[in-house]
C-alpha positions as a LaTeX table, in Angstrom:
\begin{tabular}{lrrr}
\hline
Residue & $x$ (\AA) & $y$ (\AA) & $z$ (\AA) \\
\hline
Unk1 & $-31.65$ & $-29.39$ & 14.34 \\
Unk2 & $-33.79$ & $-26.41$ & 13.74 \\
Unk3 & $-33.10$ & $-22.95$ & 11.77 \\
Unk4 & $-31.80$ & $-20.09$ & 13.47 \\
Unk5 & $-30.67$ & $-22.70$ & 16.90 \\
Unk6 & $-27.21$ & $-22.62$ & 17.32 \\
Unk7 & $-24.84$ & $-25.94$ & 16.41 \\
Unk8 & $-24.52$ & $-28.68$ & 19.18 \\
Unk9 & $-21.43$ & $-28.83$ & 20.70 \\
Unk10 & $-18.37$ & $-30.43$ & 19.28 \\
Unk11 & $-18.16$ & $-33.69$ & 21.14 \\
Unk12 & $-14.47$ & $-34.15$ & 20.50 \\
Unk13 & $-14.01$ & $-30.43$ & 22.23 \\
Unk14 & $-12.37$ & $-27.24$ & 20.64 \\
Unk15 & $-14.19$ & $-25.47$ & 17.75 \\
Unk16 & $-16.81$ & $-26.75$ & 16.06 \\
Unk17 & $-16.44$ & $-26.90$ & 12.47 \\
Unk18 & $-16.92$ & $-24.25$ & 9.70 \\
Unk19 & $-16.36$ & $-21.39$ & 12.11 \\
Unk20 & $-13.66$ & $-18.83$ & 12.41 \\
Unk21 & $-11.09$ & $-19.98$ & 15.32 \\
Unk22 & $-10.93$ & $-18.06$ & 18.49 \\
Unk23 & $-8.39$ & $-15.52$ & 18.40 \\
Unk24 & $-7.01$ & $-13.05$ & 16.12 \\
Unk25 & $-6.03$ & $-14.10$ & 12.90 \\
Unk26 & $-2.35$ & $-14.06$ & 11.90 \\
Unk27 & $-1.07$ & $-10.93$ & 9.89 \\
Unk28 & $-1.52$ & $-11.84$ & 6.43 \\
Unk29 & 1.93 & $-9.82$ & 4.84 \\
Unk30 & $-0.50$ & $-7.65$ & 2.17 \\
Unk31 & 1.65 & $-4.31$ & 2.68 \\
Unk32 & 4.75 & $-6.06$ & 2.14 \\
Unk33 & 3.43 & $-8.79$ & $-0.84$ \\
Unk34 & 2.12 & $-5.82$ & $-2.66$ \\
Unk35 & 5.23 & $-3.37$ & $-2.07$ \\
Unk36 & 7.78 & $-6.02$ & $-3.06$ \\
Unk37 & 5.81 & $-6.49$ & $-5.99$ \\
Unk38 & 6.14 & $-3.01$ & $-6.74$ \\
Unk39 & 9.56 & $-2.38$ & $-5.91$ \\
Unk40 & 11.70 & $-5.49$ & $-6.40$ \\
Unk41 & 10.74 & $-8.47$ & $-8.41$ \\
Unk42 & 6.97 & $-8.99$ & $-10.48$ \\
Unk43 & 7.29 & $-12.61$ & $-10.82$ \\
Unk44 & 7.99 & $-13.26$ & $-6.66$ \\
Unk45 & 5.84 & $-10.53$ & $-5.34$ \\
Unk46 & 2.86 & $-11.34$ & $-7.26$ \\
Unk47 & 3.10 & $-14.92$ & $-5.22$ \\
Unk48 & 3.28 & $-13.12$ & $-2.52$ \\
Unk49 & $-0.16$ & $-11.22$ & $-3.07$ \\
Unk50 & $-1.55$ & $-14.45$ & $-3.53$ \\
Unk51 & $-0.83$ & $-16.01$ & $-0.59$ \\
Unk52 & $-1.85$ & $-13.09$ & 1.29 \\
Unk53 & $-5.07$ & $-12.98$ & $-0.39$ \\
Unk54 & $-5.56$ & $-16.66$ & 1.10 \\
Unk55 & $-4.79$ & $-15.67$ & 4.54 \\
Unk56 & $-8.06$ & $-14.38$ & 5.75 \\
Unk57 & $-10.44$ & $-16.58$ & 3.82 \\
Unk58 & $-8.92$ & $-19.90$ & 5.08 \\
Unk59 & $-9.11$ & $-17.91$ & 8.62 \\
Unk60 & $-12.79$ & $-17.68$ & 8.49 \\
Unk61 & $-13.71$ & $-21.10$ & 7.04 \\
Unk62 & $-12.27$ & $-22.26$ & 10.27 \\
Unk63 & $-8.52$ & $-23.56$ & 8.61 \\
Unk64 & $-6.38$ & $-22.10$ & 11.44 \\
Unk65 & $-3.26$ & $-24.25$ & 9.98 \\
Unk66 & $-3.96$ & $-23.10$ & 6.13 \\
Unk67 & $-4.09$ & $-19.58$ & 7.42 \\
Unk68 & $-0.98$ & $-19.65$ & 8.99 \\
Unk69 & 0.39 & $-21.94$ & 6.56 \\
Unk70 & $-0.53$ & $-18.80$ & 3.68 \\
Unk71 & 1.08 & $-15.70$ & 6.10 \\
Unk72 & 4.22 & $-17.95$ & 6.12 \\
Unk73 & 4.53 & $-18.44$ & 2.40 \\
Unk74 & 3.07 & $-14.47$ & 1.76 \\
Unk75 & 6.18 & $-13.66$ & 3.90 \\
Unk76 & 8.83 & $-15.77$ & 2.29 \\
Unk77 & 7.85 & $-15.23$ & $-0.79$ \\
Unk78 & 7.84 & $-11.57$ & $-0.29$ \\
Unk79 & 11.32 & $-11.33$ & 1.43 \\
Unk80 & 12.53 & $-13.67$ & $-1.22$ \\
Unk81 & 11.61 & $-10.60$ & $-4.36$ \\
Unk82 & 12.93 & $-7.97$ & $-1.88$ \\
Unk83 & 16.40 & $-10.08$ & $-1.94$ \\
Unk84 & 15.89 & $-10.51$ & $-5.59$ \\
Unk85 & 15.41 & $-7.53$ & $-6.39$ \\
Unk86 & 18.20 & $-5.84$ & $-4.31$ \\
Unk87 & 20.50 & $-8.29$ & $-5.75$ \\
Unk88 & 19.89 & $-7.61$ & $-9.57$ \\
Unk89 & 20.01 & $-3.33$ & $-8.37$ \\
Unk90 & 22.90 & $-4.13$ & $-6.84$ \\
Unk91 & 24.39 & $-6.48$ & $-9.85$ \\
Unk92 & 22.87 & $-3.14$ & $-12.57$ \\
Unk93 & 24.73 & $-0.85$ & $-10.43$ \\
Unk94 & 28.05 & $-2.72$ & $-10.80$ \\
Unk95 & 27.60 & $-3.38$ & $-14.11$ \\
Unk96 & 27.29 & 0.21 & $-14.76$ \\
Unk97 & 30.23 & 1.03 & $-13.16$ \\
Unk98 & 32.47 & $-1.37$ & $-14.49$ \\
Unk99 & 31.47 & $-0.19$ & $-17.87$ \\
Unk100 & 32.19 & 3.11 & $-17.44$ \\
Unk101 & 35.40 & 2.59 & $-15.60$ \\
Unk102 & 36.74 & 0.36 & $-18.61$ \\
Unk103 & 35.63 & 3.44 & $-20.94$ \\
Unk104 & 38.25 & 6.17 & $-19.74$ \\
\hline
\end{tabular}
């Protein structure tokens, strides 16, 4: 094989490796990893931006499965601090209440 020819073909068929699969890529959840972050729970959403950072590397080193494998987990983690975090509002804003109800 000689620079600048392009690879043989892939003798079991599909893509050959190293290269980014045909396709688009799958959505990699950054708007919502980085706004549950900032609106519900650190610890959760900070996951979440890490998996989403994964999404589009493994994508283009030709890991179709790892890609989609980081979007899932980007996702879950990132609904899973946006249920946190409307759970502990929710639990602060009951809490309040009750507090000031037993004060009059």
């Amino acid at each position: 094989m000689s620079y600048g020819q392009p690879p043989p073909p892939n003798p079991y068929g599909g893509q050959p490796y190293g290269g980014p699969p045909a396709g688009p890529p799958p959505s990699n959840n950054l708007v919502w990893a980085i706004l549950s972050t900032l609106l519900c729970c650190l610890p959760l959403g900070v996951v979440s931006i890490v998996f989403a950072a994964q999404v589009n590397g493994k994508w283009q080193s030709g890991d179709q499965a790892g890609a989609h494998d980081a979007a899932n987990k980007a996702k879950n983690f990132a609904i899973a601090s946006a249920v946190v975090g409307l759970v502990v509002i929710l639990g602060y804003i009951i809490l309040v209440v009750a507090v000031g109800v037993g004060t009059t």
